[in-house]
C-alpha positions, 0 to 999 in steps of 0.5 A: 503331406497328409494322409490320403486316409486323414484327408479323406476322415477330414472331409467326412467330419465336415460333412458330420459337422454341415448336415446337423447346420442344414437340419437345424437351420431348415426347423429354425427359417420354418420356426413362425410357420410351424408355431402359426400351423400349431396355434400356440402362444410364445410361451407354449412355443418354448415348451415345445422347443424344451423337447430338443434341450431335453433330448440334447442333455439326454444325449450329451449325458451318455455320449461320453461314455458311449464314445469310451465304450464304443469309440467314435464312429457307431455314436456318431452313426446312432446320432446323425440317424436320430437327426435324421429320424427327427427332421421327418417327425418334426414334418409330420407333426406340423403337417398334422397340427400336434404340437407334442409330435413336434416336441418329440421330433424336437427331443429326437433331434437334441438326443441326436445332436446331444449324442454326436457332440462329444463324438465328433469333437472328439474325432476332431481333436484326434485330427488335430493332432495328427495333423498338428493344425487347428481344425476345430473351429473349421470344423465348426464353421461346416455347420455354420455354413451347413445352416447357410445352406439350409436357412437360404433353402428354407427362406426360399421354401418360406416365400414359396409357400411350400409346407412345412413338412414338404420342406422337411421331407427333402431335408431328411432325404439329402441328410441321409445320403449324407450319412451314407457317404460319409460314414465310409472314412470314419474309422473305428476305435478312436476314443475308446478306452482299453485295458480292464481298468476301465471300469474303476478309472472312469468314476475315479477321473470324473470327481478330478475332472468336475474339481477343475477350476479352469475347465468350470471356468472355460464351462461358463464361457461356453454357457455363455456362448452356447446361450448366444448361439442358442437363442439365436438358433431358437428365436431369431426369425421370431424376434425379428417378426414379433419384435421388429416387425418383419415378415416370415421370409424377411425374419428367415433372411436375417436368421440366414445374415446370423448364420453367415456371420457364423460361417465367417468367423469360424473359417477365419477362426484360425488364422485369428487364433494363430496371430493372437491366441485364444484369450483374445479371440474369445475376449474379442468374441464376446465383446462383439456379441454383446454390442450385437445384443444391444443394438437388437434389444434396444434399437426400435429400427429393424435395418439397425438390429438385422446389421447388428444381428451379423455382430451377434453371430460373428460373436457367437462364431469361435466362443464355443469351438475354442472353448472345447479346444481349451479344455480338450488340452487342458489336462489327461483324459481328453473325452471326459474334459470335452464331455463335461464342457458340452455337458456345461454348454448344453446347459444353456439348450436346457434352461435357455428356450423355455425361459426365454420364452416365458420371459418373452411371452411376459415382457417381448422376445426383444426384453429377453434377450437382455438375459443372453446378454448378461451372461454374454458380457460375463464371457469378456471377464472369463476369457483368460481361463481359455489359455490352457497352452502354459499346461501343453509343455507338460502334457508333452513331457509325461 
């Protein structure tokens, strides 16, 4: 029933969405190494991780229109190589004890992930309705299951005592094969804008875009999602080793428990969605990552916040997913709605690292999570302004 040609883009969105979960995962189990091989505090560790949000905005700032200008397919291309380029840098610069090349590395890799965002959502949301079935948050699970794969590869290497940049090296090597087959079934064009209004209609739509009240709201529940998911992504392993006391493998193990409780809640997201809504699902989200957060933040045994570490990740699984899909429907002019939206998201990569890690170095990693979870439970209040389905009808009719 679907297009051999739809069906065949879908596979290679997939694979855009697994290889930036095996990237990440592979840095993220490495994380107590690298910081161990660069000799730097907690606090110097959120410098460090301030590069990739710093790359991250950067990208998330112009992909939206790279994507009106170009469409799709180059920024994706240009963002899974900056990924790629990043994944090698960040090797050399453990390998070679540099904290600022590790930092570069870490910008090269948010600039990348920042650039492809927009891009691949995009395209994902043109599947969506060409086949008129929810794929985003399928789409989403791929780089769930992505950082499965590359946190198990990684906890592995980690109690194998291979380097660091050895690790890397063959990361960066399997994600460029990656790049090259998948790029294939991409096609070309789609959300690019046409016709030579553009030039005047983009900064006239973006005030309209930033005036509206739903999609800032539907923004913040992604900030607060993003945050979960984003602290967890920067320092989880390193929680669990300082804060709980576990070993470097141990730590990665149950960042790999995060993940796969990621992985669940994204493949199960539609059949959720499709049974209760969106409202629900995010109200539901949120409320099983702030029981997650407060088991690892005030519970004093390690088995106690390693189990409650999978609530934590199913909580943080569909928040942001269902809230680009909210606000890509939400009104016209859907790549600006999803750029503003992971504009908003990206937020919480930019602010979230270095604060948590000055607040860890101050008062314990465990102590600053308290801040994820504030923003966390104030995601079951903003819920509803995920329904955006009573604006749909009309979108059809016009």
């Amino acid at each position: 029933m679907t297009d051999p040609a739809v069906r065949r883009r879908r596979q290679a969105l997939y694979l855009f969405f697994f290889l930036p979960g095996i990237a990440m995962s592979s840095w993220v189990t490495r994380t107590p190494d690298v910081r161990d091989e660069l000799g730097v505090s907690t606090a110097q560790m959120g410098l460090v991780l301030f590069g990739l949000s710093v790359g991250a905005m950067a990208g998330i700032l112009c992909s939206g229109r790279f994507v009106s200008r170009f469409g799709t397919r180059p920024v994706i291309a240009v963002g899974t190589s900056l990924i790629v380029a990043a994944v090698v840098v960040i090797g050399a610069g453990s390998a070679l004890a540099s904290a600022p090349v590790v930092t570069a590395g870490l910008c090269l890799f948010g600039a990348g992930t920042g650039a492809g965002e927009v891009a691949v959502n995009v395209d994902g949301a043109d599947v969506e309705r060409i086949t008129e079935r929810a794929v985003l948050p399928t789409l989403h699970g791929c780089f769930s299951l992505g950082t499965v794969v590359g946190g198990l590869a990684g906890m592995a290497a980690t109690a194998a005592d291979v380097p660091a940049h050895w690790h890397l090296a063959v990361v960066a090597a399997v994600a460029t094969a990656l790049l090259l087959y998948a790029l294939r079934s991409v096609p070309a064009g789609t959300g690019r804008s046409t016709g030579p209004a553009t030039p005047e209609a983009g900064p006239a739509s973006r005030p309209q875009v930033w005036k509206d009240r739903r999609l800032l709201l539907i923004g913040a529940i992604v900030l607060a999602m993003a945050l979960a998911e984003g602290a967890a992504n920067d320092w989880l392993p390193l929680l669990m080793v300082d804060g709980h006391g576990l070993d470097a493998a141990a730590g990665s193990l149950v960042y790999v428990g995060f993940a796969a409780a990621m992985t669940t809640g994204r493949f199960c997201g539609s059949f959720f969605l499709d049974r209760f809504g969106r409202v629900a699902v995010v109200r539901a989200s949120a409320v099983s990552g702030a029981v997650g957060l407060v088991l690892v933040i005030f519970s004093d045994s390690a088995v106690v916040a390693a189990i409650a570490v999978l609530f934590w990740g199913l909580g943080a699984s569909l928040g942001f997913p269902v809230a680009l899909s909210a606000a890509g429907d939400s009104g016209p002019d859907q790549t600006a709605r999803v750029s503003l939206v992971a504009i908003i998201g990206y937020v919480a990569f930019l602010v979230g690292p270095p604060a948590l890690g000055f607040l860890g170095d101050h008062y314990g990693l465990r102590s600053a999570m308290v801040a994820v979870l504030v923003f966390v439970a104030g995601a079951i209040l903003l819920a509803p302004a995920a329904d955006t389905r009573t604006r749909e009808p009309a979108a059809v009719d016009a």
